[in-house]
C-alpha positions in Angstrom: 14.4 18.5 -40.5 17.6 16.6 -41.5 21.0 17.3 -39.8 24.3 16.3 -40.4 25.0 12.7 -39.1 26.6 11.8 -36.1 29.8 10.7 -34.5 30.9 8.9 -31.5 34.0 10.6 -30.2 36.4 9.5 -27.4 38.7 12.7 -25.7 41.7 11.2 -24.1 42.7 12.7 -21.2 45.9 12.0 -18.8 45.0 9.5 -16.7 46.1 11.0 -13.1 44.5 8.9 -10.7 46.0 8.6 -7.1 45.8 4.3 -6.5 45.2 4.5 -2.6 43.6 7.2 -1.6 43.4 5.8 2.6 47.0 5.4 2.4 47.5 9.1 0.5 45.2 10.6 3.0 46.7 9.3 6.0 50.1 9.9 4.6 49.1 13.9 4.0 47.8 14.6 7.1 50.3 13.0 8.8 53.1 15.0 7.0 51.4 18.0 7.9 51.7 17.4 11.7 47.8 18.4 11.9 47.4 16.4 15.0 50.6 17.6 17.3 48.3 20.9 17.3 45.5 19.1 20.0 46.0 17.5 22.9 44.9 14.0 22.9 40.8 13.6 23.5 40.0 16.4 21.9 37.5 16.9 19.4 38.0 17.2 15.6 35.1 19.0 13.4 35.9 18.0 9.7 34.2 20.1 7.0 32.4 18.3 4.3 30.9 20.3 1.1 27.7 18.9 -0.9 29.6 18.7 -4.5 29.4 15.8 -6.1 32.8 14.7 -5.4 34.9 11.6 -6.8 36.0 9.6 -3.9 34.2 11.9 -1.2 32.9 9.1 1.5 36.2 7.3 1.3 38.5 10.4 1.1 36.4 11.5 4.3 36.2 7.5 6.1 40.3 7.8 5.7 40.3 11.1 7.6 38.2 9.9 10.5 40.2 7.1 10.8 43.4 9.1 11.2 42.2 11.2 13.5 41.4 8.0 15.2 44.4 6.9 15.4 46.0 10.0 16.9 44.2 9.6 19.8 41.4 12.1 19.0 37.6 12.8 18.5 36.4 13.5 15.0 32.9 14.4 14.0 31.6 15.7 10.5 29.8 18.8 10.2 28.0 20.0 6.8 30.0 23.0 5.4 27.3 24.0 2.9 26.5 27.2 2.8 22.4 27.3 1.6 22.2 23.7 0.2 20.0 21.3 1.0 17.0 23.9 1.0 19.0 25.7 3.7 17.7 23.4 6.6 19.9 21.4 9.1 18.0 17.8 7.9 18.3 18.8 4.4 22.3 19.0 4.8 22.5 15.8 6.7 20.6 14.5 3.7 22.8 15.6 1.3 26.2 14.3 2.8 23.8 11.0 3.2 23.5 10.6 -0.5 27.2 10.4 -0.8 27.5 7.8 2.0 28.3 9.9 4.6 26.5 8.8 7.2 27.6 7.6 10.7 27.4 4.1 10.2 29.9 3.9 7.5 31.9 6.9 8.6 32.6 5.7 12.1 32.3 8.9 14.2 28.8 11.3 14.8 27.4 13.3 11.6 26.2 16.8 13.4 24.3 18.7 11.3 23.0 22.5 12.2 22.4 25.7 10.7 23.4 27.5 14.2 26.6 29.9 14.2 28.7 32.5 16.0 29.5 35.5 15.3 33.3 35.8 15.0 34.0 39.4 14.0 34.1 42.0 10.8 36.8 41.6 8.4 38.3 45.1 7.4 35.2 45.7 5.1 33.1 45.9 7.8 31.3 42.3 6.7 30.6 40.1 9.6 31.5 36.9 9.9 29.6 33.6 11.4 30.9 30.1 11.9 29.2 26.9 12.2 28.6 26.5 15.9 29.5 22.8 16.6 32.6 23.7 14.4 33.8 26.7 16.8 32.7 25.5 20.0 35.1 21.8 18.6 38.8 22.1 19.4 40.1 21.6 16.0 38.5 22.5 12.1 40.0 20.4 9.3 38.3 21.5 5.9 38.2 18.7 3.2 37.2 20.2 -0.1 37.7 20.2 -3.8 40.3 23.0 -5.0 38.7 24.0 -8.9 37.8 27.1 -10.7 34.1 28.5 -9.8 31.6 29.1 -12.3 30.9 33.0 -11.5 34.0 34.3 -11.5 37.9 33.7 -12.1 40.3 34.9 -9.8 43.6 33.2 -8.3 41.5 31.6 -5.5 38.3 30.6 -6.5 36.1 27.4 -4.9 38.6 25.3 -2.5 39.4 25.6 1.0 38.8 29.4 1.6 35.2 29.5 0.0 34.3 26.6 2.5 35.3 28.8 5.3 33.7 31.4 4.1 30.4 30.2 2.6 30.5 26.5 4.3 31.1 27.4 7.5 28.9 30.4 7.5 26.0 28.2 6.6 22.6 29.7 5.1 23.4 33.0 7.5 26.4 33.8 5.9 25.9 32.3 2.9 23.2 35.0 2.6 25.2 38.2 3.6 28.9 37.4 2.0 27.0 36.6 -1.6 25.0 40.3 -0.9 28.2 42.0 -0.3 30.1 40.0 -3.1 27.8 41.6 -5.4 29.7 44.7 -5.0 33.2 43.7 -4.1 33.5 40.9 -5.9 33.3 37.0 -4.8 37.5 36.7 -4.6 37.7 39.9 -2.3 35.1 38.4 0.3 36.0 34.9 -0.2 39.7 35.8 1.0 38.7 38.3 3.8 35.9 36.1 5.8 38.9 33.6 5.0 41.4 35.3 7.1 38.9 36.4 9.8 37.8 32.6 10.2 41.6 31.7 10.3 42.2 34.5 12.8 40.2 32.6 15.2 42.8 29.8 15.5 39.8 27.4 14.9 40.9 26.4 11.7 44.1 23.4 12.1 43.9 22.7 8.1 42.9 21.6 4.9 43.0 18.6 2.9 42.4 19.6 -0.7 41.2 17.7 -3.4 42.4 17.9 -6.7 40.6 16.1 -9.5 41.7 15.8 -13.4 39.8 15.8 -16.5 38.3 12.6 -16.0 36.8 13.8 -12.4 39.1 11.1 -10.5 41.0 12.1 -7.8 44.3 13.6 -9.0 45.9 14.7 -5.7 45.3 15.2 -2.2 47.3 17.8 -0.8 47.3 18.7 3.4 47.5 22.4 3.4 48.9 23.6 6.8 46.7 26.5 8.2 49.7 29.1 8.3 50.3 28.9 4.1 46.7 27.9 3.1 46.1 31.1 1.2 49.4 30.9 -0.8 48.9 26.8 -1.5 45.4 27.2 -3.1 46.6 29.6 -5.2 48.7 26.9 -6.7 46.6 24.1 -6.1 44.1 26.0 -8.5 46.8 27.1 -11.1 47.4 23.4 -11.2 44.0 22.3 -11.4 43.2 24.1 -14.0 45.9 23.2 -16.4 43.8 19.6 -16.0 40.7 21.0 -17.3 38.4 18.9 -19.5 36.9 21.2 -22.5 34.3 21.0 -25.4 36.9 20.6 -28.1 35.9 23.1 -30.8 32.8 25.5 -31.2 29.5 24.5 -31.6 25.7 25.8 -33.2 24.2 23.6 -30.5 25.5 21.8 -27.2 23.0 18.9 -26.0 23.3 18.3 -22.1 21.6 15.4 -20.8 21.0 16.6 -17.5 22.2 19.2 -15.2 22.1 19.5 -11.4 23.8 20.7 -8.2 26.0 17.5 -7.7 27.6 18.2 -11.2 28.8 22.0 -10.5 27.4 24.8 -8.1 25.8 26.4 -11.5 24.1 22.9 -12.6 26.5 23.0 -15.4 29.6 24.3 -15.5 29.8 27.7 -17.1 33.2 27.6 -17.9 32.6 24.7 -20.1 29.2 25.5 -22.0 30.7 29.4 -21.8 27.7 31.2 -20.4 27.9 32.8 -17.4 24.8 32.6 -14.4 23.5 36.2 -15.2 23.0 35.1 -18.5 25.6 36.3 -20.3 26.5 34.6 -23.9 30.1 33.4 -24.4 31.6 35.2 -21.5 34.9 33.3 -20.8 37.7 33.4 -23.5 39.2 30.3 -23.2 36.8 28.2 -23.8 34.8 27.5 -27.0 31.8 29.6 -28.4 28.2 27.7 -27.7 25.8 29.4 -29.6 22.7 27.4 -28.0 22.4 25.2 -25.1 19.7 22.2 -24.9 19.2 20.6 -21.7 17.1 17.7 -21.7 17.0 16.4 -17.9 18.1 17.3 -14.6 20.5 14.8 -12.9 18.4 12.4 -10.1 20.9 13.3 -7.7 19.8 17.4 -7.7 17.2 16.5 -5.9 15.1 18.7 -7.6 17.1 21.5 -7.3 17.4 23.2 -11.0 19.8 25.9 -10.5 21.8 26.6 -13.7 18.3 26.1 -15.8 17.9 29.7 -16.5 21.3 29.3 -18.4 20.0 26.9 -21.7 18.4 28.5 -24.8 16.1 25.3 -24.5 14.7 22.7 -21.9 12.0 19.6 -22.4 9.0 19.9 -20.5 9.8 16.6 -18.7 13.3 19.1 -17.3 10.5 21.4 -15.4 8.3 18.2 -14.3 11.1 17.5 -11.8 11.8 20.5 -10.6 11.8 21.4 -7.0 11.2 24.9 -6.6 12.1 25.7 -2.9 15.6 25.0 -3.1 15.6 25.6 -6.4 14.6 29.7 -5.2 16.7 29.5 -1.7 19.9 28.6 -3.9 19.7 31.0 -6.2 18.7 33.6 -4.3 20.7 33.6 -1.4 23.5 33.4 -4.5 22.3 36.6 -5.8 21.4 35.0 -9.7 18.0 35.0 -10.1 18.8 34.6 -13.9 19.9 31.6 -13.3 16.9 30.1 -12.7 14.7 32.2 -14.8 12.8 29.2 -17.4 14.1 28.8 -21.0 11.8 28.2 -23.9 10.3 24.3 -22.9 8.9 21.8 -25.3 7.5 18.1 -25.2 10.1 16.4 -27.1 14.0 16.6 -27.5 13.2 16.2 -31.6 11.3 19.8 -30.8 13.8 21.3 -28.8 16.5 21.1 -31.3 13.9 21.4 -34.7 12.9 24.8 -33.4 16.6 25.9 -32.2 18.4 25.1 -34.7 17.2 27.4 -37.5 18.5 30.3 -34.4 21.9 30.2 -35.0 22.1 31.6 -38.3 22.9 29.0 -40.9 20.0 28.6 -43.8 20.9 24.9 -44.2 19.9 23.0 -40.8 22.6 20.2 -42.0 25.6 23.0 -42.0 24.7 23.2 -38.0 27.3 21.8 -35.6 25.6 19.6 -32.7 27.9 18.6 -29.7 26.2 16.4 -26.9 27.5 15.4 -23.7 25.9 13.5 -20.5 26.9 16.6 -18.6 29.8 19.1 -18.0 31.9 16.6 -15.7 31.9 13.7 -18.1 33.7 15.0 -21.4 35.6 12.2 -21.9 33.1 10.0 -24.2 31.2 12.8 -26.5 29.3 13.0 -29.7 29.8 15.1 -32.2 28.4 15.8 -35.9 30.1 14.4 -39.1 30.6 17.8 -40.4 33.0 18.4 -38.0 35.0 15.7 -38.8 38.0 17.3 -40.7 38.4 19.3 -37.2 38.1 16.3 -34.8 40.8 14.6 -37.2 42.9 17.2 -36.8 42.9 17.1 -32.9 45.2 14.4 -31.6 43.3 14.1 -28.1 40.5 13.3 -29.8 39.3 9.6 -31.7 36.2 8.6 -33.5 35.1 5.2 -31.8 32.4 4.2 -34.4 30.6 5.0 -37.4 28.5 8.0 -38.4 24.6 7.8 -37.3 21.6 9.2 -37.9 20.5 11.6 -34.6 18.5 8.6 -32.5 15.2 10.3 -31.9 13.0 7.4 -30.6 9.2 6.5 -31.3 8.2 9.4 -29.5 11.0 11.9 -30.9 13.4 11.7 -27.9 17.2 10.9 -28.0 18.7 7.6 -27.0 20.0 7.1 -24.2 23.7 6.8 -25.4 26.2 8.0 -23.3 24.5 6.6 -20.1 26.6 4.2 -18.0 26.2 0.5 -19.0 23.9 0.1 -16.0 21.4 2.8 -16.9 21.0 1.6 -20.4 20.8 -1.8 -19.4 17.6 -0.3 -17.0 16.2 1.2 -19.9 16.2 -1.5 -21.8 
């Protein structure tokens, strides 16, 4: 089947990149006057999420090492909700695999899917909290501030969703998602938020901020008494940074997917689908009319949430796929579509011969291909010749080399080419 050529595109982005991120750390939380809340020796529980975060072990080594210096007792506690196949080793594991281990952090990882019970919020929904992190004198919450990929809302994922789902572990993980289901995520996300802040656990946050190129943006303290009203505008900010597919597309390639990438294994808001399948659900961002995913990302671990989203997947996709936290994840999120299995084949020359002829164009070189590494890394992208009057006409956007025939290799798979130098160098 023969298909318009391709084009190596480069999307230019501001570059926002904080320089030092120990000194802009220390300099946050020390402007916040976190620490005049505890007496010195006391102990400090710091919340660390399983997102694939830029900067995350030094961003959380920098905040050990100022409570350090205040005279007090840090420790770092998983706030994960069901990851990590909902078991206590499994989260430890996960914060591992960033770095985040006790030997490089400098104070005790303590990892545990215990809580507390800490109330109802005025919708009856009751609320748990990590136990290490309640029975601690102090919770500081360090966690990305973006838009989540089920729902919009003026909070979404950030420092409230952490104490909701993160601190509630696989238990409350579990019930908020269930009630969510009728009330909404926002509603529930900003009610278990005030009943865990009514406990006077909770000293702060330090939010994380990254722009379109995933580097970290900003890092803003967020005092406990305005957190609400700061990550409203933290994520009204955020989102004005937001990395897009440029135009619509017939068909968006994805090398890989997976749970360190976005919750969702991709992020809906970029590919526009939405995790109970929906087609196209989010106006502000392009129309996809088919997804192809060709791999899930090393560090999923196996876990293939988001899957259920493509049109198509290779058969070498469902080889790797690890199906217990694969079905805890997306269950205990209430989004079984999301992992139902696309239509598979052997080869990526397969997967996009037999979708292609789907999205309603007679002439298979008239179809618009888009292909990305995955939805954090839209800066380098390739796109089809026949789009190029439209990528000319986009001033963030510059063709880096000539047009090429789609790379299918000796066994009709794509070429690795927008791998880091150091994988293709591996491959090779």
């Amino acid at each position: 089947m023969r298909f318009s050529r391709l084009l190596p595109v480069t999307q230019h982005f501001p570059d926002r990149s904080v320089k030092d991120i120990p000194g802009e750390v220390h300099k946050q939380l020390a402007s916040a006057s976190f620490a005049a809340r505890l007496k010195p020796g006391s102990r400090v529980a710091i919340g660390i999420g399983s997102r694939g975060i830029t900067n995350i072990a030094t961003i959380a080594r920098s905040a050990v090492e100022f409570w350090k210096s205040a005279g007090l007792k840090p420790f770092i506690f998983p706030a994960m909700g069901s990851h990590g196949a909902a078991t206590a080793q499994g989260q430890a594991d996960v914060l591992a695999h960033y770095g985040i281990i006790e030997e490089t952090m400098g104070c005790p990882i303590v990892s545990s899917l215990d809580v507390v019970g800490v109330g109802r919020t005025p919708q009856g929904i009751e609320t748990f909290m990590d136990r290490n992190a309640f029975e601690s004198d102090g919770v500081m919450l360090c966690g990305r501030v973006k838009w989540h990929t089920d729902f919009a809302g003026k909070i979404e994922s950030g420092l409230f969703k952490m104490m909701a789902i993160g601190l509630g572990k696989f238990a409350g993980a579990q019930h908020y998602h269930t009630y969510a289901y009728k009330l909404g995520m926002e509603p529930v996300i900003r009610a278990i938020g005030r009943q865990v802040l009514a406990t006077g656990k909770i000293l702060g946050g330090l939010a994380i901020l990254e722009d379109a190129h995933h580097s970290t943006g900003q890092l803003t303290a967020v005092p406990v008494e305005d957190m609400e009203r700061r990550e409203e505008e933290l994520l009204a900010l955020v989102k004005s940074w937001m990395g897009r597919i440029p135009m619509n597309l017939d068909v968006l390639i994805l090398d890989e997917i997976g749970k360190n990438i976005s919750g969702a294994g991709m992020d809906t808001k970029v590919v526009n689908r939405g995790v109970h399948g929906q087609y196209n659900p989010w106006p502000d961002a392009p129309i996809i009319e088919r997804v192809m995913v060709r791999d899930i990302s090393t560090l999923s671990y196996g876990n293939a949430v988001g899957l259920g989203m493509a049109d198509v997947v290779t058969d070498r996709f469902l080889a790797k796929i690890d199906w217990l936290p694969t079905r805890i994840n997306s269950l205990t999120a209430s989004s079984p579509a999301a992992i139902r299995t696309p239509v598979h084949f052997a080869t990526d020359r397969e997967c996009l011969e037999r979708f292609a002829p789907t999205v309603g164009k007679l002439d298979s070189t008239d179809v618009t291909i888009g292909w990305i590494r995955n939805t954090m890394e839209l800066d380098n992208l390739i796109l089809s010749e026949n789009l190029r009057s439209e990528i000319e006409a986009n001033p963030a956007l510059e063709i880096t080399g000539p047009a090429i025939d789609i790379p299918f290799d000796s066994e009709g798979n794509l070429e690795n080419l927008l791998a880091p130098e150091g994988e293709l160098a591996a491959a090779h």
